[in-house]
N, C-alpha and C positions, 0 to 999 in steps of 0.2 A: 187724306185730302182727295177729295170727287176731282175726276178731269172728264170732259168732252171723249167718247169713244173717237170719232172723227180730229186727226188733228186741223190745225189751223191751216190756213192758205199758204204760209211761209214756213217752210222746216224749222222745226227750233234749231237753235246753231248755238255754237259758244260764244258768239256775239249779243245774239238775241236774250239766252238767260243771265250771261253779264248786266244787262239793261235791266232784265224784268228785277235781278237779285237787290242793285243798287235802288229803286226805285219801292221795292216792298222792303229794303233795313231804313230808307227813310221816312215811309206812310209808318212803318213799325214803330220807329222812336218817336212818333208821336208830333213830326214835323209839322204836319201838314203843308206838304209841299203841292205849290202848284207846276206848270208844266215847265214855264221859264227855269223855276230851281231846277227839278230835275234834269233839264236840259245843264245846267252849271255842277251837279252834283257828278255826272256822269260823266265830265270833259275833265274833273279835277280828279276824279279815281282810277281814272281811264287811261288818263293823259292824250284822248283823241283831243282832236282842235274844235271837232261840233259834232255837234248831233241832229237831226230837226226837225221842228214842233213836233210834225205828222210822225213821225216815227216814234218818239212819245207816248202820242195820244194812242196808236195801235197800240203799243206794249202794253196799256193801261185796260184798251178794249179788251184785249188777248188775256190779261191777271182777270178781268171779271168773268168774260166768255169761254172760258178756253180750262182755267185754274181754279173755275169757280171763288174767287176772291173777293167777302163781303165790301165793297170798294163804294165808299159814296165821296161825292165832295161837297165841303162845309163852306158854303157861301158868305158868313162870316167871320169865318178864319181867314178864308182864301185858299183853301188847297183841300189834297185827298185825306181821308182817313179810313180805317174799318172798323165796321161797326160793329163787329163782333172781334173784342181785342186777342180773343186764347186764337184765330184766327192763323196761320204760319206758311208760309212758303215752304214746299217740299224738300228744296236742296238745302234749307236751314233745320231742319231736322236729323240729317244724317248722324248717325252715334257717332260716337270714338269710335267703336270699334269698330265700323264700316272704314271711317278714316284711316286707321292705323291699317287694315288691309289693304287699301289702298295705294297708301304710302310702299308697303310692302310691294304691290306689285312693281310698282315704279324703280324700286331696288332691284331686285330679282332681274327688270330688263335696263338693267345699267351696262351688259357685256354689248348693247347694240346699243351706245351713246355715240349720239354725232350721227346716225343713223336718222334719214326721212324717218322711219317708222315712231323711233324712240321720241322725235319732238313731237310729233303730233302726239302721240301717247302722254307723253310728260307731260306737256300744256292742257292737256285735259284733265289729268288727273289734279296736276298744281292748282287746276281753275276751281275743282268743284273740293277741294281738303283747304285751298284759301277762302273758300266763301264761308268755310264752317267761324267763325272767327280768331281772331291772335294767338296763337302758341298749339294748334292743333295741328297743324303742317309738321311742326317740329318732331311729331311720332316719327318721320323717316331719318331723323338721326339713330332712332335705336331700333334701326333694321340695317344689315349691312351683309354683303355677298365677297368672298375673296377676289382679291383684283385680277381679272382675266382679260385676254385680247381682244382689243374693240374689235367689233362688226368694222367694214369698210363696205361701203355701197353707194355706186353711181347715182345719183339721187337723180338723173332725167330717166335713169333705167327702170328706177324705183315706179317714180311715177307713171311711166309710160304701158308697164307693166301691171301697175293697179289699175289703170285705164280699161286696159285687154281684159283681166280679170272679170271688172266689173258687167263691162259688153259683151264677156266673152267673144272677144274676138283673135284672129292666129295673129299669133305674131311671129318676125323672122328677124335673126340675126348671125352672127358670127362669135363661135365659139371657138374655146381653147380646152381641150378635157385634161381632165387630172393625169390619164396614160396617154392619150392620144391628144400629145401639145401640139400638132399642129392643127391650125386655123380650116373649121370648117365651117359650112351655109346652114342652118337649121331652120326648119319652117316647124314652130309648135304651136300646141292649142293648151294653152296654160289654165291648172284645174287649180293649185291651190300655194300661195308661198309656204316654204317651210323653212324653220329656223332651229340650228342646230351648233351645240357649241361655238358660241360665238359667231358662228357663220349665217350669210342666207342663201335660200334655194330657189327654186320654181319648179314645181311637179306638172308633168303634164305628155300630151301625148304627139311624141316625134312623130314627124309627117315622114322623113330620111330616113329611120328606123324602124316605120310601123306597131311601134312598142311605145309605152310610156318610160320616161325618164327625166332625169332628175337634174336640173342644172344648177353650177354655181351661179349669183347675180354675178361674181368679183369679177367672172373669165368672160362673161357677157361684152361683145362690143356691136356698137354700127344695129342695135334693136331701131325696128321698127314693127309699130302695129298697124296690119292691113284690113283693110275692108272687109274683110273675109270672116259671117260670122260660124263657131260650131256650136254645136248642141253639146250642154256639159252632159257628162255621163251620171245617173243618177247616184250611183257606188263611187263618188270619186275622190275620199276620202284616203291619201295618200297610208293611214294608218291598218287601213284592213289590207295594203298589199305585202305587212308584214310579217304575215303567217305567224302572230300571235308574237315575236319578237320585241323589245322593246330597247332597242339596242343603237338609235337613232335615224340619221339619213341615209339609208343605204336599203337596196332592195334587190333580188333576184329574181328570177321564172317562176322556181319551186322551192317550197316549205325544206328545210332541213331539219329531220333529229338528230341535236346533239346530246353527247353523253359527256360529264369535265368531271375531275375529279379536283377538290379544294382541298387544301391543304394550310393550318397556320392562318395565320388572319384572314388567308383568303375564304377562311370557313365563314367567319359572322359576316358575310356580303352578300348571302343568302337567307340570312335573318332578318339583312336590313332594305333586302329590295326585292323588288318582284321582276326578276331579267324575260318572264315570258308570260304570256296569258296560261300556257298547260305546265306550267314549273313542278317537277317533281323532285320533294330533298329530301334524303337518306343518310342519314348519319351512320359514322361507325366508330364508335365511340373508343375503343381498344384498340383501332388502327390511327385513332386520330385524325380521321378523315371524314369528307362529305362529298358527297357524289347529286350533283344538280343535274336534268335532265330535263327538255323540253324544244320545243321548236321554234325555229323563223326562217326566214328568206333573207337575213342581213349579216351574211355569210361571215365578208371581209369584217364586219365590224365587230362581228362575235371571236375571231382570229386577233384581231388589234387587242378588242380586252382580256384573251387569254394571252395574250405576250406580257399586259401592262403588268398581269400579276406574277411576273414573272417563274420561280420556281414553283411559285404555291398555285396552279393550274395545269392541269394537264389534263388534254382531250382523249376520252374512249374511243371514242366513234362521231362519225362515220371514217372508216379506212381513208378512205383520200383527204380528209380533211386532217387527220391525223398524220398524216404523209406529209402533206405542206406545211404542218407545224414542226416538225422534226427537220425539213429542209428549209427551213428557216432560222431556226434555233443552230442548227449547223453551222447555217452562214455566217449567223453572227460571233461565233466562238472560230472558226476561220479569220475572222477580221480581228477580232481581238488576239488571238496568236499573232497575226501578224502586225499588231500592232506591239505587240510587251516582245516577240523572239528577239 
């Protein structure tokens, strides 16, 4: 379907192709509807109380001008039709399987339900896999994600903070850090949210720190966004300060190479993922082992996943990093003696 390079005077919105879809399924069935119906077709599917005229007759202007839609009206019928009937509106096009990927996405971010982000996502996706017509929506029953802990997010924080985004503008608040719980003033310049097991973030560059850094929304209180606009940084892609890492929200100074050795299932976890952009894997087949190798700057979180697997991981290198995993695995076998002596 031809569209105008130029769009229209009015953003299209999810209100707007509500109007246009209702109004092109009933020129489509052959209605011939005039502007009265359509103003009655659109308060009945809608459940709005009114619509009026003028706004109508634009959505009408906008399917001819805008969506190229062969769109005449029949003076003896009374209403619109199109005169070329193979003729179709774009969003009534969409495959299945556009749909059912869709639906998918919608699944996939069900760990951030109840979450600002998640409705407005949902109701756009729900908008445009409901316009497909009857039973095509129901693809997202046979996609499903195991049940994990909801996202929790201040929704004026949310908003206030896509605001800044948007304007790039600083914003300041009062944090709580993960190590450092007491209540500090942060003045940031916020580059991008990130979303990380279950959780959200905001990446961006501490004005108190001189550094970029990473916050939780949850710890977030007393945000405000100030007058004060920055210049985002061209590279400001929270992913490239992982030093090729893929190991989620977490970042350091400098790149680390690590060296782990797998062992036992922790072997095929390297067949089924790619833990770094420089991954290198070496099997040994008669020791019954694999040795994975490669770098990042997500230190603590390459530490957490060599714990989770527990026996079957163990770090080469670097020494100090292997230092901290021996007095960690210590500690814990101290606790547990003192919990069975």
């Amino acid at each position: 379907m031809k569209m105008e390079k130029n769009m229209p005077e009015r953003t299209l919105n999810k209100k707007m192709l509500e109007r246009l879809i209702i109004i092109h399924n009933a020129i489509k069935a052959g209605m011939y509807p005039d502007v009265p119906r359509l103003q009655k077709l659109y308060c009945e599917q809608t459940g709005y109380s009114k619509v009026g005229e003028a706004t109508i007759y634009r959505d009408i202007d906008l399917l001819r001008t805008y969506f190229h839609a062969p769109l005449e009206f029949d003076r003896e019928k009374g209403g619109y039709y199109y005169f070329d009937e193979k003729w179709d509106f774009v969003l009534n096009n969409i495959s299945t399987e556009d749909v059912f990927y869709l639906s998918a996405a919608k699944t996939l971010l069900s760990s951030f339900e109840g979450s600002p982000i998640y409705n407005s996502i949902s109701d756009a996706i729900n908008f445009v896999t409901d316009t497909q017509g009857f039973g095509k929506s129901s693809l997202l029953k046979r996609i499903a994600v195991a049940p994990a802990p909801k996202i929790n997010i201040d929704e004026i924080v949310w908003k206030k903070l896509l605001e800044a985004i948007r304007n790039n503008y600083v914003v300041e608040f009062d944090y709580n850090g993960r190590w450092n719980t007491e209540t500090s003033h942060r003045k940031v310049a916020p580059y991008q949210f990130l979303f990380d097991d279950g959780s959200c973030f905001i990446f961006g560059y501490s004005y108190e720190r001189n550094a970029e850094r990473i916050f939780s929304l949850s710890r977030i209180k007393n945000l405000e966004v100030t007058s004060e606009h920055f210049d985002l940084p061209e590279n400001f892609d929270f992913s490239s300060r992982c030093g090729g890492g893929k190991f989620g929200i977490f970042m350091s100074d400098k790149a680390v190479d690590f060296v782990i050795d797998l062992y036992n299932d922790a072997r095929e976890i390297v067949k089924e993922r790619i833990l770094a952009d420089n991954q290198k894997v070496t099997n040994f087949e008669e020791e019954e082992r694999t040795r994975v190798e490669f770098s990042s700057t997500q230190t603590l979180r390459v530490m957490e996943w060599i714990l989770s697997q527990g026996s079957h991981a163990v770090p080469i290198s670097p020494d100090w990093f292997v230092d901290n995993w021996k007095l960690t695995v210590e500690t814990m076998m101290k606790r547990v003696n003192g919990i069975f002596d």
